[in-house]
N, C-alpha and C positions, 0 to 999 in steps of 0.2 A: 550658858555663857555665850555671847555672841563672838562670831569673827571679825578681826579687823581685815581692813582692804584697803593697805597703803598702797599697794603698785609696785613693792619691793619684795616681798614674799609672794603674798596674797594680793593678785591681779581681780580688779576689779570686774573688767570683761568678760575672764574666763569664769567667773560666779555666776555673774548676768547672763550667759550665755547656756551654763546648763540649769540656770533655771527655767528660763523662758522654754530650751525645748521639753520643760515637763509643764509648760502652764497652756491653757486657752485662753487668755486676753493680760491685759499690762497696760499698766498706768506710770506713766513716765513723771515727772516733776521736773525741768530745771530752769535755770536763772537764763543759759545762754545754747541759743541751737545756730551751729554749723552744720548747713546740709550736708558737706560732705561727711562728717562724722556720723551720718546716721548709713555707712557702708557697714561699719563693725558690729552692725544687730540686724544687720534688711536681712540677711539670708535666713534667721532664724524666726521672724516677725513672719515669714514668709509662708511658713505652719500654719497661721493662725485662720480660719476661716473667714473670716469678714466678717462688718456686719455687728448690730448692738449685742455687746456681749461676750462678743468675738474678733475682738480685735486691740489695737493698742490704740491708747490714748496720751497725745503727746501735751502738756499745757508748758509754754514759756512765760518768764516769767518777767525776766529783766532784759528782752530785747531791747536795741537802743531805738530811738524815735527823736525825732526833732523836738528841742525842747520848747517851742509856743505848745508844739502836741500835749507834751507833756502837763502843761502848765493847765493849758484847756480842760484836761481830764480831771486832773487833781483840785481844780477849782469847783466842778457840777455838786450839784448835793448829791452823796451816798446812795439818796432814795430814787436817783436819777438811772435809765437803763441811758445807754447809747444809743441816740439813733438813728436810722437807716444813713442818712448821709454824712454823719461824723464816720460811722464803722468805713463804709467806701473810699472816704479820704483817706482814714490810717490804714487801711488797708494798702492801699495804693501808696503812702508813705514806705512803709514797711517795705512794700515789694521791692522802691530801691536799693533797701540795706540788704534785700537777699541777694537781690542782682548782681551789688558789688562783691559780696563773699565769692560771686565764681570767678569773679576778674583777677583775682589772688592768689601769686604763684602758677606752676604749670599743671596742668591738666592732667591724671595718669588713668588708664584704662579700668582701675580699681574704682577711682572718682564718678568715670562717667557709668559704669558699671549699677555704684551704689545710688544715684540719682534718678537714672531710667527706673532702679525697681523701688524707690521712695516714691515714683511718681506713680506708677503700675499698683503699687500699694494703698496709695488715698483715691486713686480709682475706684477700687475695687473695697474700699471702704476696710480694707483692715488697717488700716491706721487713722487716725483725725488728729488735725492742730491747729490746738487754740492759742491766742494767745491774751494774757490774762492783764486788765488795765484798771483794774481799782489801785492797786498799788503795787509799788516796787515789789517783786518776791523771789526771793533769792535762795530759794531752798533746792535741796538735790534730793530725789527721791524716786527710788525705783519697787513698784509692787508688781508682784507678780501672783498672777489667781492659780489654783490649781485644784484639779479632782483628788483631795488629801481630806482624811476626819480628823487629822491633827492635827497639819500645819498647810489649811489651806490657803492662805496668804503668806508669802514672803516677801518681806521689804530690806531695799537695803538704804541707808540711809549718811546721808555725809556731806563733802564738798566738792563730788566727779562732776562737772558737766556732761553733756554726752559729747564729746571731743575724743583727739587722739589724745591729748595729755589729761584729759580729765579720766579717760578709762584705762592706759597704757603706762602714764608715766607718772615717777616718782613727783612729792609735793600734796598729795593728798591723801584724805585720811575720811575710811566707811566703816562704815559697821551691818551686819545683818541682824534685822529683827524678826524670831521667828514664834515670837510668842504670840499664843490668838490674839489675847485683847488688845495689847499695844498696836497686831499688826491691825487691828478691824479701826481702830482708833483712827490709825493711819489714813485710813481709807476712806472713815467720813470727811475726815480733814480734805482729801483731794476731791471728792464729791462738791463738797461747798464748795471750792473755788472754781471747780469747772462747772459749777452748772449759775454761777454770779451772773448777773444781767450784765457787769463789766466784762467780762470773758466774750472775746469775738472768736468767730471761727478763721481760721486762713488757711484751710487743706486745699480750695479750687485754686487760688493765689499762686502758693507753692505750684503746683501742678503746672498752670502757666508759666509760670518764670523757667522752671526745668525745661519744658516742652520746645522753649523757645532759647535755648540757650545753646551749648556746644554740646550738652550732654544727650540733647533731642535724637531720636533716632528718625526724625525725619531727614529724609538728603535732599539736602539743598542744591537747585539746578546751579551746574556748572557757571553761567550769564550769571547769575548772580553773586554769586563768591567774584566774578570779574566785575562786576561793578563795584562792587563795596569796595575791594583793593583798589578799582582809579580813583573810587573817592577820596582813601587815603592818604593814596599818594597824593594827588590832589591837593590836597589841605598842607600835607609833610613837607609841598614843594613853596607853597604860599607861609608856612610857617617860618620854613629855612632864609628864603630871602627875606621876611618879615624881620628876624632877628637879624639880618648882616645888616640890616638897613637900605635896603636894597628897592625897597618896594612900598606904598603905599594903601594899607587899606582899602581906602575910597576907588581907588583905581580896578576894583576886582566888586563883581554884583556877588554876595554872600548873603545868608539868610544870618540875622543876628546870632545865635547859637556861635555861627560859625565863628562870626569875627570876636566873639566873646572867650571861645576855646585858642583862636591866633593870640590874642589878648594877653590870656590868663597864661598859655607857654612860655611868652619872652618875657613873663617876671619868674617862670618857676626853672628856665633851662637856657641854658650856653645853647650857640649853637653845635656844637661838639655833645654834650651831653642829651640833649633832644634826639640825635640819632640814634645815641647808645639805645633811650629808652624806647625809641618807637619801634622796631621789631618787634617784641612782646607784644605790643599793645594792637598790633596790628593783626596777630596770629588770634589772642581772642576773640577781636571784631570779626576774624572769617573761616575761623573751625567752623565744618557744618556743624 
């Protein structure tokens, strides 16, 4: 009989977690990945040796993407691979839906913790992630391999994302499958979509956007964390009297970006409200 795994008895996590540390490699499934959710399994992925065979494999399924993207995809014939410069576009599309996932909320030592070793991880090649473009897929799917003559695959199977409320909290509903054939089933099924000519890779991608974000364990010279803050400010002060009325565009040399962000604030903020919000946003822009 298998177990359930609402989140209210039976924690999803805590299954996932002593499985993996009895497996050598795992094949992830789901519809939506937050990097920082992937802190609640890095330490124990972190066993895994690298390397084919030996490692985890992550496929998404229903990232979001711009929907011309979308349209483009879904329109090619079937028999059609992606080629080299459609993948570079969406790839590059993508990178900014991950970039804005770190600009969300505050930053905790956990966060930046679980990012460095996601990144340390598709380095060293025990982890890979694809992400999957023939169609929507929206399934959640967790296997895990193991040196077992009985029950060498474990799956668990349901609606967790790999998130903090898809693995932690109540609202969802898994089950574990530990029977051979079903779980071998399982595992051609993830086989044909990760190796689809629709399936691009995005492990260097991730790597990059991490590498270069707050969670970087590169330190960034002193001079330039001071620039970036007078640009800021800069812009904060050209904003502020932009909305009192105060001031004239034309009258200030900006590169368009710039006057398009002046622009786009005095229809989305008071001037009162534009303060509140520019702290935060400023602290992202210049965390090393």
């Amino acid at each position: 009989m298998p177990h359930i795994f609402d989140n209210i008895e039976n924690y999803l996590h805590e299954a996932l977690e002593k499985s993996i540390k009895n497996s050598y490699r795992a094949d992830f499934c789901i519809g939506y990945f937050n990097l920082r959710g992937w802190k609640y399994l890095a330490d124990h992925i972190e066993n895994y040796q690298g390397g084919d065979k030996n490692n985890c494999r992550l496929l998404i399924g229903m990232q979001k993407l711009p929907v011309d993207n979308v349209r483009f995809i879904y329109k090619k014939d079937e028999s059609e691979s992606i080629d080299d410069k459609t993948a570079v576009y969406l790839k590059k599309k993508l990178a900014q839906e991950f970039r804005e996932q770190l600009t969300i909320g505050f930053p905790t030592q956990d966060d930046e913790n679980g990012l460095r070793l996601l990144s340390k991880q598709i380095k060293e090649k025990k982890v890979t992630i694809k992400l999957f473009l023939k169609h929507q897929l929206h399934a959640k799917l967790y296997l895990l391999y193991r040196f077992d003559d009985y029950y060498p695959i474990i799956g668990y199977l349901g609606s967790s994302n790999l998130t903090f409320s898809g693995l932690k909290k109540q609202g969802e509903l898994n089950i574990d499958v530990n029977d051979s054939d079903s779980s071998k089933k399982l595992s051609l099924w993830f086989e044909d979509r990760w190796e689809d000519r629709r399936c691009i890779d995005i492990s260097d991608e991730l790597v990059d956007i991490i590498d270069n974000s707050w969670a970087s364990e590169k330190i960034m010279p002193p001079y330039h964390i001071y620039l970036k803050i007078a640009k800021k400010l800069m812009i904060r002060q050209i904003i502020y009297r932009y909305l009192n009325k105060k001031i004239n565009l034309n009258t200030y040399i900006l590169f368009s970006f710039n006057k398009f962000q002046i622009s786009y604030s005095s229809k989305k903020y008071s001037s009162d409200s534009f303060n509140d919000s520019f702290s935060s946003k400023l602290y992202f822009s210049t965390k090393p």
